[in-house]
N, C-alpha and C positions, 0 to 999 in steps of 0.2 A: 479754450476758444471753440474747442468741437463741442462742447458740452452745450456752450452757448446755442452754438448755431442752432441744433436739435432742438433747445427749448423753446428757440424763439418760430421755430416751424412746426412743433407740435402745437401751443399755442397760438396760431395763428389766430381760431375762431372765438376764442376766449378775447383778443387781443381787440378783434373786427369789433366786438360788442360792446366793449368799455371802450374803444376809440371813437365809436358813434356817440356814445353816450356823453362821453368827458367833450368831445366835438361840440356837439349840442349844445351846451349846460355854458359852456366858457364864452362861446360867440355868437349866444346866441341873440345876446343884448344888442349887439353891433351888427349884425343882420339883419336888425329887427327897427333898429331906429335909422340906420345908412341907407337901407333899402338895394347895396351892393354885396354884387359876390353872389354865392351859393345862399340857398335856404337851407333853414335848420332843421326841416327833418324829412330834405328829400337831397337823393342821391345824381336827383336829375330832373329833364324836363323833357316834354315831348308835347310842342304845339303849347307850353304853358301850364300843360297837364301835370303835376307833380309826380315822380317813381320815392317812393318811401325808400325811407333809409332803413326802418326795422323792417320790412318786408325785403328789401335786396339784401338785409346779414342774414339774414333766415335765410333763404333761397340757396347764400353762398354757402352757406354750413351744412342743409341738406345735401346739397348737390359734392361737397367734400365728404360728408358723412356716406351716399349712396354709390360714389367711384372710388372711396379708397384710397387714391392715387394720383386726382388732379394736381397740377400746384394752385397755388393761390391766384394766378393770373386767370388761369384756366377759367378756374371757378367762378369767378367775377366778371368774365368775360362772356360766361354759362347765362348768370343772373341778368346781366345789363341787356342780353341780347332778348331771353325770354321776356323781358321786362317792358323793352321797346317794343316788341314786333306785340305786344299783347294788347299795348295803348293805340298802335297803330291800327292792328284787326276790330278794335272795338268799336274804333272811330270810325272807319268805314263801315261796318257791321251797322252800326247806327245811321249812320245818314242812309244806309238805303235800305233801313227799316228793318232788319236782321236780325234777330235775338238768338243768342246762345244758352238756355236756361240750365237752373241745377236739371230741371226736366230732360233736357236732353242727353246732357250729361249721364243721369242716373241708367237711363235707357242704355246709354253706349255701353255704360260698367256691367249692366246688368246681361248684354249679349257677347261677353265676352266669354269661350267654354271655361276658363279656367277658374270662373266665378260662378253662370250659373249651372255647373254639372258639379258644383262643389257639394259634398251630402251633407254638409254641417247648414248648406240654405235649402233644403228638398225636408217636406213634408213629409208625411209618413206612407203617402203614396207615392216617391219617387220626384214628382213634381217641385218644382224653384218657388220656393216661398219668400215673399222680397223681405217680408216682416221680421224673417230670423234674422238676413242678414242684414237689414238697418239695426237691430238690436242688436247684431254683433260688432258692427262699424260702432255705435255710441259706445259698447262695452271695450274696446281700444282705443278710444279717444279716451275715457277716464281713466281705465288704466297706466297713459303716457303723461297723465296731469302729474306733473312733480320729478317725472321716473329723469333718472339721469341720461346723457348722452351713452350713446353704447351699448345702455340696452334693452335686453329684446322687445320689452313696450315699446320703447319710446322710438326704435329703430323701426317696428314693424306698422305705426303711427305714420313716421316720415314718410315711407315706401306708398304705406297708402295715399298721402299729400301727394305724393308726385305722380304717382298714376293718375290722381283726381287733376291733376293741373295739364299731367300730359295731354290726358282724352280733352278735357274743354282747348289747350292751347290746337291738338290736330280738330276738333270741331270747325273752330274758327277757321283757321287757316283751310278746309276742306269748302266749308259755306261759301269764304267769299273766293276762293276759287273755280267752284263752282259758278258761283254767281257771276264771275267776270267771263268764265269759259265759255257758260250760255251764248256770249256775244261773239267770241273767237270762231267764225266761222266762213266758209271758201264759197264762191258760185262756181259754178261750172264753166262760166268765161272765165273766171279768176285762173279756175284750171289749164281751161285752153292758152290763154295769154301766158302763164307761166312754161308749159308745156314748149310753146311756138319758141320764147324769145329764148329757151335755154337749147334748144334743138335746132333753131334756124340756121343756116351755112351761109356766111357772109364772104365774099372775095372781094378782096380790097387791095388798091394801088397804094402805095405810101412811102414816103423819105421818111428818113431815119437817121437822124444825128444823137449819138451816145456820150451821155455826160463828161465819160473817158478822155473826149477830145478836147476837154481842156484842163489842165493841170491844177490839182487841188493848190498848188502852191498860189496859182494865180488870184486866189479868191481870199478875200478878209472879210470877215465877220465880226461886225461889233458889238461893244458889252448890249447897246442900244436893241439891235435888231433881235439880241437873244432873247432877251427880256420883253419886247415886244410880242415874238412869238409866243413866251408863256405866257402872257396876258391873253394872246387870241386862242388860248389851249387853257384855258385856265382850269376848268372842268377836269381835266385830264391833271394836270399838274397842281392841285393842289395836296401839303402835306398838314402833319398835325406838328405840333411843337416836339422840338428834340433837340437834340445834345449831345454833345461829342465830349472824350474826353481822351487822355494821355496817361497810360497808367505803368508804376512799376510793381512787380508783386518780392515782397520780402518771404517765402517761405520757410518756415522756420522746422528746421530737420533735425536729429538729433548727433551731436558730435560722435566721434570715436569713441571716446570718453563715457560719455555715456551709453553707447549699446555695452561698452564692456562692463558697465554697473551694473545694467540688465542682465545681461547674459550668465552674471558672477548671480547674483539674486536667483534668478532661475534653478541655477544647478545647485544651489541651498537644497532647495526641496525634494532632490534625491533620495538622500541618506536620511533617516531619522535623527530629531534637533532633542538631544539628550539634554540639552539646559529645561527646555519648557517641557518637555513631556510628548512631543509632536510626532507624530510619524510619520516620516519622511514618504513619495510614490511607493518608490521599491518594497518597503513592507505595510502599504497602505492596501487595507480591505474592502473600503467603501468610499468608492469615484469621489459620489457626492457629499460627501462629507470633509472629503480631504480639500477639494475644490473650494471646496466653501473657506474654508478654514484658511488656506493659501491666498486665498482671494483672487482667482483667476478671472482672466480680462475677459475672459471666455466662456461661455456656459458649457456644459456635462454634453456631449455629445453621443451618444451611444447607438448610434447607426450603424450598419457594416460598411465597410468600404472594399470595393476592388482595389488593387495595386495601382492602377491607372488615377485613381481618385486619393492616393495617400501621397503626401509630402515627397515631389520626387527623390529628395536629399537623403531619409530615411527609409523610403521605399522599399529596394532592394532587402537591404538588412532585416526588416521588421517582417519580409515576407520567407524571411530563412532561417528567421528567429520560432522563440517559443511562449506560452504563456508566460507574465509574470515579467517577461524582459522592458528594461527599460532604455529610452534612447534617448539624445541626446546631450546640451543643450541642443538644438538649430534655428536656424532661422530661415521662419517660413510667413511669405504674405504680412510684413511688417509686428509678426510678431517674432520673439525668443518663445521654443517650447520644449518642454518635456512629454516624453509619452510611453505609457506600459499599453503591453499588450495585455487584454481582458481574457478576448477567447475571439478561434479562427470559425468560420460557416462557412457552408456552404449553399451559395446562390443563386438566383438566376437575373442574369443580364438582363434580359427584358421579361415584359409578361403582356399577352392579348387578353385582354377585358371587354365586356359588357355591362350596363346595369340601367337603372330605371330606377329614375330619382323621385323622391317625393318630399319638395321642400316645406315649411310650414311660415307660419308669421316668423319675419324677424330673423330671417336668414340672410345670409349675400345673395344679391340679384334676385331675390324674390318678391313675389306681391301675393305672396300665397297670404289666405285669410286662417286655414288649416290652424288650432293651437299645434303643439309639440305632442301630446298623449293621442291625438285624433292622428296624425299625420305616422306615428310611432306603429298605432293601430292598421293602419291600410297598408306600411309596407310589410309588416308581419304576414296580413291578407293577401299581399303579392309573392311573397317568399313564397307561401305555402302555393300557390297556386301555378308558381314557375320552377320552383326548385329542379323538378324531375324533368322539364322538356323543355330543350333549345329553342322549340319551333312557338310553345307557349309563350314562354320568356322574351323574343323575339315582336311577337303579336301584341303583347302588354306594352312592350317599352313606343311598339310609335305608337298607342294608341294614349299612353299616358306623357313620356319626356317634352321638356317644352325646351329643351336646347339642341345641341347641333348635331345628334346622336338620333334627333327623332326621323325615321322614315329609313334607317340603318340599322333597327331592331337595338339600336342601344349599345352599338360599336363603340369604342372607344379606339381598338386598334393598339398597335403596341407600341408601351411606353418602356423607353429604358431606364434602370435605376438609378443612373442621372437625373434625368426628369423629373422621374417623379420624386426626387428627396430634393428638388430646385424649391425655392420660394416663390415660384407661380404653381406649384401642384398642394392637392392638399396631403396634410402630412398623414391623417388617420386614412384617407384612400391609399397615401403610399404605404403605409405600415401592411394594409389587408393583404396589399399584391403582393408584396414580395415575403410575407411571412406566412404563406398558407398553398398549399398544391395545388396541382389544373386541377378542375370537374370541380372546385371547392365553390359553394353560393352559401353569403352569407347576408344578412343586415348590417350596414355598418354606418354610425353618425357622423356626419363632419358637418363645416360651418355652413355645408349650403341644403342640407335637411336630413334626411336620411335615403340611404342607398340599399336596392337589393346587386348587388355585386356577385357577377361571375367568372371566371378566369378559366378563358379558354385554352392558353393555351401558353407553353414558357421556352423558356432558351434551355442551352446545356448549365448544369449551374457549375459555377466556378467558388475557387476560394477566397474570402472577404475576412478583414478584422477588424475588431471590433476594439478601442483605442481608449483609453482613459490621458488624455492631454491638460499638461497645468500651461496657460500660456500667458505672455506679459507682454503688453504692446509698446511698442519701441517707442519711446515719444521724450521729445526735448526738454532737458533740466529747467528747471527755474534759472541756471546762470544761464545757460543755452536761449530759453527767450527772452530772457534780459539784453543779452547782447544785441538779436536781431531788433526789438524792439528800440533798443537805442540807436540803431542804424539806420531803421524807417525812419525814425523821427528826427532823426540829424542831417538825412536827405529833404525831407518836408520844409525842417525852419529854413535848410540851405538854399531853397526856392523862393518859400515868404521874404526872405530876404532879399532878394532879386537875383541870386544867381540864373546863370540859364538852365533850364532845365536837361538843355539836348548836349552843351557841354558837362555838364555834372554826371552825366549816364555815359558819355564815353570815357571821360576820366575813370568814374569807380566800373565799368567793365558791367554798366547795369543791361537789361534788355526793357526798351519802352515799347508798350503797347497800347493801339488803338483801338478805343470803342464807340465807334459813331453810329450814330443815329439810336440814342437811347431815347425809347418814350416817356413818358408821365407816369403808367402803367407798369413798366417794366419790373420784373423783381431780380433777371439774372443778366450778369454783365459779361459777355465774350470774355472768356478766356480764366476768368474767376468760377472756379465752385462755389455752390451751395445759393442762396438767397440772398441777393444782393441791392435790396430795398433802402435802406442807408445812404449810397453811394448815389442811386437815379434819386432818392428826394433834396439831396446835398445839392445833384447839379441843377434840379428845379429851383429851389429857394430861390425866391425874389432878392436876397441878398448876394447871393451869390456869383461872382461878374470872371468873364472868360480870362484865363489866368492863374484864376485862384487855385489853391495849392491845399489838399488835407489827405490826413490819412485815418484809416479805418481799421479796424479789427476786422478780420476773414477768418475763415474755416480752419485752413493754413497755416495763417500767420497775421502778415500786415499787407496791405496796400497802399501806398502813395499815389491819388489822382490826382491830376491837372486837370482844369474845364479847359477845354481847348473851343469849344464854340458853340454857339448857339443860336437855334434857329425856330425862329418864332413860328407859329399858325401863319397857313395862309398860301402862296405862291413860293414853288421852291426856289432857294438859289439856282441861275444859271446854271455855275459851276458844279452843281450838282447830278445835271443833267445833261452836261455837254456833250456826253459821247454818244446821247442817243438825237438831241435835237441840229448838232453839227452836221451830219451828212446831210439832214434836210436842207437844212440855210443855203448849204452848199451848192446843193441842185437846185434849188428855187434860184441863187442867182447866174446859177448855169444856164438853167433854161433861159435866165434873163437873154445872157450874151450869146447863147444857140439864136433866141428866135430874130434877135439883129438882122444876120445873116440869111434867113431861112425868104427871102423875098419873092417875090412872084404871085400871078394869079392862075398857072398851072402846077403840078407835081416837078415838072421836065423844069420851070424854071425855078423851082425852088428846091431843087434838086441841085442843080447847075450853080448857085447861088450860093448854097451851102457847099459846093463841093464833092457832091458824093452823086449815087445812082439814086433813079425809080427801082423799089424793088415789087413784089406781087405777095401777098398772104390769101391762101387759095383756101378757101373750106373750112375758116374760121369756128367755131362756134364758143358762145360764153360759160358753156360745160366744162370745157377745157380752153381757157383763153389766153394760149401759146400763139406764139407769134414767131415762125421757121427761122431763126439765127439770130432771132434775138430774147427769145425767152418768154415767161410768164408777163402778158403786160394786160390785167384785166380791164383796165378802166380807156385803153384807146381800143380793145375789145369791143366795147360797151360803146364805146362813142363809133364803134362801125356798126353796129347791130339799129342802134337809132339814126345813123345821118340817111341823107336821101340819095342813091344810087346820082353819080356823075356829080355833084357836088364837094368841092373841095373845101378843105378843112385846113386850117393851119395852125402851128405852133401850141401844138399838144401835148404837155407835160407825161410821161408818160413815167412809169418806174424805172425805167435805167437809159430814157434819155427823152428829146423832143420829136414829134412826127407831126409828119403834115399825113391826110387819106383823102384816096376818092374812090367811094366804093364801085364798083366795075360789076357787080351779080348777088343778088340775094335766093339762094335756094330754099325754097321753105321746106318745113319738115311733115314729112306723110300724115295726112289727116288723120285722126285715131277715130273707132266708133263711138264712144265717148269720153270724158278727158274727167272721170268719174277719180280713182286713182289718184291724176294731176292734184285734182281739189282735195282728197281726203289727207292727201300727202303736207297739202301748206296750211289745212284745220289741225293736224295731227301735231304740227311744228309749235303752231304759236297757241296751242294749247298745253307742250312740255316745258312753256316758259314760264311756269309757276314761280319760280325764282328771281328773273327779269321782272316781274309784275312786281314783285315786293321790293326788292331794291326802288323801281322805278316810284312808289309808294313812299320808300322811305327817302330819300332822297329832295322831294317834295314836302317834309316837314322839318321844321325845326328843332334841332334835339340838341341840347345842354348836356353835359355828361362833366358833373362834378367830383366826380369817382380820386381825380387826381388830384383833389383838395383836401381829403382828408387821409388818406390812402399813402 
């Protein structure tokens, strides 16, 4: 089942592209003469506009192929976004006349330093020749025709695709921000007026009855009025289609029984197998050979380790041992192992580095245009020219590094032998540091181009070994998931059948778990590892009705889902949202029954009325719009800043209760020389709302996203 999982996550993008395809090809007749549903070879719509379905798998495969690391959602979520905001930008680009051309584009790529100071496009007087590097660009587009996923064509190909898509996508998006900012702009009254009404000092007479004064119990709220309120919020509360469901997870472990099989298997390999000829650890000469041979679950490790980093269990022992010794069985991290000691070193804990990188086509996170012999060529040119001075080597690296080291002389700072033998560090940088002395500067290649490497500076070195490990991973017999597997599945028909699902889980001692609100999109299920795309398309199917009962193969083992419920497009359930729209109801019909009582055409008698005093709020302002013993209330703030001095006001919803005001004194706030400042302050504002503008953009079109119909 792990085996599966893996294949079916390595394959994803193999999987997106015959899924489009086979998609296409089967429905497309029914598409084509129904005139319902999704189109056959768009992914979407935007205003009617179609988003291509082979242009968004390419996009998702790039943009997987470029991080490395996304998941699948990610990725897709990467593609539909760049995908929309690019029909959007165009569309307006176009109505107000705007063009983004390759023209401009070639301009952006061609003033970027790390293109035109490249020497591989400089004439032979130094100067940027565009001619070389369009002839270098067409000579890696031919190159990536055929070449495989992976590599270096075809990856240093894609790099180039996305830089070309980045610079036109940030074009667009600059243009017409640009173009909209033009308008975004303050008068100097704008300034004055904003200045006055946030600085002005109001004193204000006011009653004050607090929601408190009547008891939540007193009030009922009906299914009606909730549901009314989200209709007049509807903008606010609308959700997308989702899915709840009830789930048990079967994890299938390995019995007693079977780690002692293991364990007994493991310690075979000890001793030399005089039937076949085999040579056991203990008098085995070559790791990798015996490894191979034993078939370890493990690959050949031959790293040093500190004591801190080795098997706590054989730790001790093996650091008081001697070459050649062997240890165990034990069990460590889900496996059974064995282990000889090779040979002890001595290390250091950490090490401070510098270096100054120079990547080529076709590395991680690069856009270098640089081949591998050119790029090979200039850090040789840098070695030699920083080897012998700190202060050199320093002055090259910010004037060449383009990551987080540049304008630090190419610090790196020190990393510990942890770290750097982790799977976020590289292993051939790890190898250089910790196997070579301070003052040592070398060249050294790894997967992001090549490095001139310096090692400033190390710890005290300690003792490290060096381990030859045969290890076998614990995992459950064939009888072992047979059983569980007959247990999933005998809880699953016991549901199809109609038992109750919540009495069956207390009977067998199960634990039921909740996962609500799965989307259309979704690939991972709370509480389940690994990618769980099966499970969210099982609860989408149109056949499939709240209730239903199936089980699935996981990572683990099995799972048994229940659809516990389903919730269309549109306006959410009430009950979804009752804890945040109930105190409102609450107080809306508080205020009801406050303003009953609240009577009079002065303060004193509707003060009297309700109960309570006149009190005074002296030197108010909407800067800070506190209110002396009753708190933040900005909006009866705001309604004292605009009423008309000696005019009374009543029954005023306020945030934590009803007021009646009559403002008694407005102090204005000291004239400034000019309110220059004020204005550049509310231009500055609503020109950082580059974001708010595209939302408000998008929001205004019509977008179809058929992503979860084939998907």
């Amino acid at each position: 089942m792990a085996i599966l999982s893996k294949i079916r996550e390595k394959t994803f993008a193999l999987i997106l592209i015959i899924g489009l395809a086979l998609f296409s090809f089967v429905i497309g007749d029914a598409f084509n003469n129904n005139g319902g549903g999704a189109k056959v070879n768009t992914i979407g719509e935007v205003n009617g506009e179609d988003i291509s379905r082979e242009e968004f798998a390419n996009l998702v495969e790039a943009y997987k192929a470029n991080t490395g690391s996304s998941s699948n959602t990610q990725a897709m979520n990467y593609a539909w976004n760049q995908m929309v905001s690019d029909k959007i930008y165009n569309d307006q680009l176009e109505k107000a006349g705007v063009v983004v051309g390759e023209e401009d584009v070639w301009n952006s790529i061609i003033s970027l330093p790390f293109f035109n100071q490249n020497p591989q496009f400089q004439n032979e007087g130094g100067l940027f020749d565009a001619e070389r590097a369009k002839e270098y660009i067409a000579n890696m587009k031919d190159d990536a025709i055929g070449a495989a996923p992976g590599t270096a064509p075809y990856n240093a190909w894609q790099n180039w695709l996305r830089t070309e898509a980045d610079i036109r996508q940030n074009l667009k998006r600059t243009a017409y921000n640009n173009l909209v900012g033009a308008g975004l702009s303050a008068s100097l009254k704008e300034g004055e007026n904003d200045y006055s009404f946030n600085n002005n000092k109001v004193t204000s007479k006011f009653v004050y009855v607090p929601y408190t004064s009547i008891a939540d119990s007193l009030i009922v709220i009906t299914d009606a009025e909730k549901n009314a309120y989200i209709k007049e919020n509807a903008k606010k509360y609308q959700v997308e289609a989702s899915r709840d469901i009830n789930y048990v997870s079967f994890n299938v472990v390995a019995s007693e029984e079977d780690k002692n099989a293991i364990k007994e298997t493991v310690a075979s390999f000890i001793e030399d197998d005089e039937n076949y000829g085999i040579k056991g650890l203990k008098n085995s000469t070559n790791a990798q050979e015996f490894l191979d041979e034993s078939k370890s679950d493990l690959p050949n490790d031959t790293s040093f380790k500190f004591q801190n980093a080795t098997p706590a269990v054989i730790a001790d022992d093996i650091f008081n041992g001697k070459e050649g010794d062997v240890f165990g069985p034990y069990e460590h991290n889900g496996f059974f192992k064995i282990s000889k000691i090779n040979a002890f070193k001595q290390m250091p804990d950490s090490v401070k580095s510098r270096h100054i990188i120079i990547p080529f086509a076709g590395t991680n996170r690069s856009t270098s245009t640089l081949t591998k012999e050119a790029a090979k060529k200039k850090a040789d040119s840098v070695y030699n020219l920083v080897r012998r001075s700190s202060t050199k080597f320093a002055e090259v690296a910010d004037e060449i590094n383009t990551d987080g080291t540049k304008g630090k002389g190419g610090d790196i700072g020190w990393v510990t032998k942890a770290q750097a033998f982790s799977p976020n560090f590289d292993i051939d940088f790890a190898e250089y540091l910790f196997n070579n002395k301070k003052g040592t500067v070398k060249v050294v290649e790894t997967k992001f181009g090549f490095h001139v490497i310096k090692i400033d500076d190390q710890t005290t070195y300690q003792k490290a070994v060096q381990l030859t490990t045969l290890a076998r991973e614990i995992t459950p017999s064939e009888q072992t998931e047979s059983e569980f597997y007959l247990e999933a599945e005998t809880f699953a028909s016991d549901i199809a059948n109609g038992d109750d699902v919540y009495t069956l889980v207390k009977d067998k001692g199960y634990v039921l778990a909740p996962a609500i609100g799965l989307k259309i999109l979704d690939e991972y299920v709370p509480g389940i590892g690994g990618n769980q795309r099966p499970i969210v398309n099982w609860t989408f199917n149109s056949e499939t009705s709240v209730g239903d009962v199936r089980r699935f193969d996981v990572e683990r083992g099995y799972v048994v889902a229940v659809l516990a419920a389903k919730t269309p497009k549109g306006l959410v359930p009430a009950a979804n949202v009752i804890t945040e729209i109930r105190p409102i109801l609450v107080n809306r019909k508080k205020a009801e029954l406050i303003a009953d009582k609240m009577n009079g055409s002065t303060l004193e008698e509707i003060a009297s009325s309700a109960g309570t005093n006149v009190r005074t709020a002296a030197s108010v302002t909407l800067a800070s719009p506190t209110i002396s013993g009753v708190g933040a209330e900005p909006s009866i703030v705001g309604a004292m800043m605009g009423a008309k001095e000696g005019e009374v006001h009543n029954n005023i919803a306020g945030a934590k209760g009803v007021f009646a005001i009559q403002v008694t004194s407005v102090e204005e706030a000291p004239a400034l020389p000019n309110y220059d400042v004020a204005r550049t302050r509310i231009q500055n504002s609503l020109k950082l709302r580059t974001n708010q503008i595209f939302n408000s953009l998008k929001s205004a079109y019509e977008i179809e996203d058929y992503r979860g119909e084939t998907y």
